[in-house]
C-alpha positions in Angstrom: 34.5 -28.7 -11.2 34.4 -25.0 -11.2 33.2 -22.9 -14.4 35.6 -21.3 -16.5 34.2 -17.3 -16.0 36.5 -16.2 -18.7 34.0 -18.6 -21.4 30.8 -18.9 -19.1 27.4 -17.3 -20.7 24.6 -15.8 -19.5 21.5 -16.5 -20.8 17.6 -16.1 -20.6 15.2 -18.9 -19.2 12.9 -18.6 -22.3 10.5 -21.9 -22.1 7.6 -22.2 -19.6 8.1 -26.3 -19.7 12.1 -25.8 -19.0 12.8 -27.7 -15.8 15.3 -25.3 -14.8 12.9 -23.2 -13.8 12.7 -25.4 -10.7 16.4 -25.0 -9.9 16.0 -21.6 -10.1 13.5 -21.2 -7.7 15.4 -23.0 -5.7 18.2 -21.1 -5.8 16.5 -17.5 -5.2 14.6 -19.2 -2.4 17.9 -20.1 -0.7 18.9 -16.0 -1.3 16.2 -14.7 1.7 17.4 -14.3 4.8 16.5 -16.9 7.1 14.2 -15.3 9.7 11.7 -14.4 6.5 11.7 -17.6 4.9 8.5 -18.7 4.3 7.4 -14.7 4.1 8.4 -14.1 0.3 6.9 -15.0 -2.9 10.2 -17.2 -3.7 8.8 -19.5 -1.2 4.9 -20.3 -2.5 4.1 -23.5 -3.6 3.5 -22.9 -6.7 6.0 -20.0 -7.9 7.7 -22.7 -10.3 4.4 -22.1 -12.4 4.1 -18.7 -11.5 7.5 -18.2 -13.5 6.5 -20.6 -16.3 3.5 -18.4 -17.0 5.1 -14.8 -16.6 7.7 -16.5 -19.7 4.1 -17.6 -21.9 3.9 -14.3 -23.4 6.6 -13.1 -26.3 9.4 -11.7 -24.9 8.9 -8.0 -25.9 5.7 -8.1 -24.0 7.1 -9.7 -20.5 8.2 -7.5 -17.6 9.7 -10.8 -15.8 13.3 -12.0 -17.0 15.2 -14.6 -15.8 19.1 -14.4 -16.8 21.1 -17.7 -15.9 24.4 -19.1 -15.5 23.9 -23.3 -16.6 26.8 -25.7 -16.5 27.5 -29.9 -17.1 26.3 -30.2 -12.7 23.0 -27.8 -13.5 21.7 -24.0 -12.8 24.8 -22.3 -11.6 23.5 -18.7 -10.9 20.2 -16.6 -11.9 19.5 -13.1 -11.7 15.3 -12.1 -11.6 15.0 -9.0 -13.3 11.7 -7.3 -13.5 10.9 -3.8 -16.1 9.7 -1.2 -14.3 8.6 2.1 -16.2 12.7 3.7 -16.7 14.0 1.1 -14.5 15.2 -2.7 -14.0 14.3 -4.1 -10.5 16.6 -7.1 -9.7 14.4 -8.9 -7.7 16.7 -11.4 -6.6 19.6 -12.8 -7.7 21.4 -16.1 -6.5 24.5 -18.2 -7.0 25.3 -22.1 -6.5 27.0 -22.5 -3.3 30.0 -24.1 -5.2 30.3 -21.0 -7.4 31.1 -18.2 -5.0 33.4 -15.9 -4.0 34.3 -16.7 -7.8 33.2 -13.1 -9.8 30.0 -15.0 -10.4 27.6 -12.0 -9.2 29.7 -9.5 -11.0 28.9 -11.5 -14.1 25.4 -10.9 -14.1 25.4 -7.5 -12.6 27.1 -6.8 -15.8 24.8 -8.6 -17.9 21.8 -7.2 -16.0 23.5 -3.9 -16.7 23.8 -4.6 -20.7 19.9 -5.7 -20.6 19.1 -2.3 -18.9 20.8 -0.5 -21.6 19.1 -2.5 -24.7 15.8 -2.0 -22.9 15.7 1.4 -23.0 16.4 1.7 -19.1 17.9 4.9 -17.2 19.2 3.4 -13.8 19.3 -0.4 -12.2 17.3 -1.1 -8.6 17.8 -3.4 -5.9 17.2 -4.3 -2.4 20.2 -6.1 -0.3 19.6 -7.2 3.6 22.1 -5.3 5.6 23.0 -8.6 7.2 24.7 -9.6 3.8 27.9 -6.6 4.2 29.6 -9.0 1.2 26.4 -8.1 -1.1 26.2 -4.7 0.3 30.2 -4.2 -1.4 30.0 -5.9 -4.4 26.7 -3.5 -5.5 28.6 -0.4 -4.3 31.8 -1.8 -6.4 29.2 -1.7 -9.6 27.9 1.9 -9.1 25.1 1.2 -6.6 24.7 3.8 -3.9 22.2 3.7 -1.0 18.6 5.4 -1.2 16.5 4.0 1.8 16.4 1.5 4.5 13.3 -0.7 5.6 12.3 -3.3 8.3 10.6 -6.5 8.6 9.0 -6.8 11.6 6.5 -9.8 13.3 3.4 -8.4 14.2 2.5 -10.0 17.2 -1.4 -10.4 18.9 -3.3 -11.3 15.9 -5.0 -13.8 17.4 -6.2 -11.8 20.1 -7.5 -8.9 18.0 -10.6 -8.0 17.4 -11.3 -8.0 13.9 -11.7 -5.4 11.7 -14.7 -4.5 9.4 -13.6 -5.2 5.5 -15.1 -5.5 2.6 -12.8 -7.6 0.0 -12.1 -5.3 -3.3 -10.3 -8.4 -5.6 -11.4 -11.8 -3.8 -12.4 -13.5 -7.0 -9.1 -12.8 -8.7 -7.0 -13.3 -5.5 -8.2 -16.4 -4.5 -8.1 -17.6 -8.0 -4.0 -16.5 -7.8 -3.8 -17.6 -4.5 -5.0 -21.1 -4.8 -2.5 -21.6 -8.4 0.4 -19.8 -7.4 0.5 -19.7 -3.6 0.7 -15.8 -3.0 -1.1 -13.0 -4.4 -2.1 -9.2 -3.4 -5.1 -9.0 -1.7 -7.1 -5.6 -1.8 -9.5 -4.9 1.3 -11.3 -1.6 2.1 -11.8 -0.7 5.8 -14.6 1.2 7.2 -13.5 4.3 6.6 -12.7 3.6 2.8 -9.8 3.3 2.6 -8.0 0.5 0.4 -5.0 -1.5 1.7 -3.2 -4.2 -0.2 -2.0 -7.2 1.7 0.6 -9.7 0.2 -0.4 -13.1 1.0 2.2 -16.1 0.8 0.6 -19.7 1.6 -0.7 -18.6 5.2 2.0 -15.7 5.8 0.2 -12.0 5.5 1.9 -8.5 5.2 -0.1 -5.5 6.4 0.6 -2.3 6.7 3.4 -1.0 9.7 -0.1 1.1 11.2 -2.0 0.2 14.8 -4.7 -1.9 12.8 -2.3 -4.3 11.5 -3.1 -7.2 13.7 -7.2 -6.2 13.3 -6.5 -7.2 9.7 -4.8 -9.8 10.0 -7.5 -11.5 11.8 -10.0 -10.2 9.8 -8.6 -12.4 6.5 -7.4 -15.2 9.1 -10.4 -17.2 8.5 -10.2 -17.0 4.9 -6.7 -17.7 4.3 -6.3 -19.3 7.2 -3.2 -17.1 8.8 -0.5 -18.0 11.1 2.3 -15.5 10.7 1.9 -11.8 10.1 4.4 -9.4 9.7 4.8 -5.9 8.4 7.2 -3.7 6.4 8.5 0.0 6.1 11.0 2.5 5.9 13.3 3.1 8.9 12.5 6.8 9.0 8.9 5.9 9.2 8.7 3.4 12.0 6.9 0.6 13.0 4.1 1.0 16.0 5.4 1.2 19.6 3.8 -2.5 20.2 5.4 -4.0 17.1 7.0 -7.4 17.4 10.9 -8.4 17.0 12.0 -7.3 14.2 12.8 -9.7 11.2 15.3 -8.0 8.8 16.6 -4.9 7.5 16.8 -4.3 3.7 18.3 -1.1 1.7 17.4 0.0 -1.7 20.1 0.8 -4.0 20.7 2.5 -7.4 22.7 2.5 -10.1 22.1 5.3 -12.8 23.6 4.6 -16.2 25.3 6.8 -18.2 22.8 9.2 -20.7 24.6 8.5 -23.1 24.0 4.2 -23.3 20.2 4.9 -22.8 16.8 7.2 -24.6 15.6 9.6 -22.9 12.9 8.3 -21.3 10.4 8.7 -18.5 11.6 7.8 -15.3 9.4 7.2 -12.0 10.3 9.0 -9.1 12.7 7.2 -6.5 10.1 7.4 -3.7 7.4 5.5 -5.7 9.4 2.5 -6.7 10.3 1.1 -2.5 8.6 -2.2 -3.3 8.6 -5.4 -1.0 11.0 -8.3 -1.2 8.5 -9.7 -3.4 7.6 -7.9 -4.6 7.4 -10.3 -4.4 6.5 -7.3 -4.8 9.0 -9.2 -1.8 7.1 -7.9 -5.0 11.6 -7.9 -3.3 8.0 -7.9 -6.3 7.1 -11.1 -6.3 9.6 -12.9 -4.9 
């Protein structure tokens, strides 16, 4: 049995011991496209405790919101909203297959839209895989427009290249978040000194869309033990000529609201806030 939309109510995942939290996994895992599963936080073994310890601290203190549609069968729908500094990310939002084409997303748009307001927000963010046109519509039908385009992209000969030298900035702290969680941001600084962050999901690594991503790939392979790499930017940048077949494309959308629901507050520029799925993150992050 469907739920009634004109009663249903949205509500916010609140207990770190609440086994919905599982289902909702779930259900944002499902959301990925399916030539990246496996390469987004959503996916990590253990993102069901990740979520239970992002809710542990009071709820004016978290940056991590989960906003859900329950019902008599289970989870129905759940939005994962994420404070940014002026902003609210929706890191991914998913609904119960036997819910759709129902008005369910519009629902929590709305409510993520509300939340934005009472937080003090100035404009909503999202990314949306341009092989998902239905998505694409219902965002623009709520006030979204279009800011950039990225692509996903296999980066293919890791096993063949040559390392590169590194020294490992965070080990301690990712391995620690790595081994309880199943992803985490690892920071390595090359030769030249420069510091690169690489998103780690069980063995899956994103690097950098540069020439040396393969060479550092293989240089964290026997530590994390890697066997699938791929990479991530914006269209107008480009991947390298020998990149692999590419994966997905993603755009990120916005949605300013009105000056007079929110503050005045600061807002970070556009162009600093093109984060990963998963961002996680993928951090579309930390998914």
């Amino acid at each position: 049995m469907h739920l009634d939309l004109t009663t249903v109510e949205v509500d916010t995942l609140d207990d770190p011991d609440d086994p919905t939290l599982i289902e909702a996994t779930d259900l944002l895992a499902s959301s990925v496209p399916e030539a990246c599963l496996g390469l987004v936080a959503y996916h990590a073994g253990g993102y069901v405790s990740y979520l239970a310890a992002a809710l542990t601290p009071p709820a004016d203190a978290r940056t991590l919101i989960l906003r859900a549609v329950r019902g008599p069968a289970g989870l129905r729908a759940v939005a994962d909203w994420r404070l940014l500094p002026g902003h609210l990310l929706l890191n991914g939002i998913a609904v119960h297959e036997e819910e759709r084409g129902r008005g369910m997303g519009s629902r929590l748009l709305r409510d993520g839209h509300d939340l934005a307001v009472r937080l003090g927000c100035r404009a909503l963010l999202l990314d949306v895989s341009l092989d998902n046109p239905a998505a694409h519509r219902l965002y623009r039908r709520h006030g979204f427009t279009e800011l950039v385009r990225s692509s996903w992209r296999e980066v293919v000969g890791v096993r063949a290249a040559a390392p590169t030298s590194i020294r490992l900035v965070n080990w301690p702290a990712f391995a620690a978040h790595h081994a309880v969680y199943g992803f985490g941001d690892l920071t390595v600084r090359t030769a030249a000194g420069e510091e690169i962050d690489l998103r780690v999901v069980g063995t899956a690594v994103r690097v950098p869309a540069a020439p040396n991503g393969a060479a550092l790939a293989a240089a964290i392979g026997p530590l994390v033990g890697v066997d699938r790499c791929f990479s991530a930017a914006p269209l107008a940048d480009g991947h390298p000529a020998d990149a692999g077949p590419e994966l997905a494309r993603f755009v990120r959308m916005r949605c300013e609201l009105a000056a007079s629901d929110t503050p005045n507050v600061g807002v970070l520029p556009t162009e600093s806030l093109l984060i990963d799925k998963e961002d996680e993150t993928l951090r579309r992050s930390d998914r």
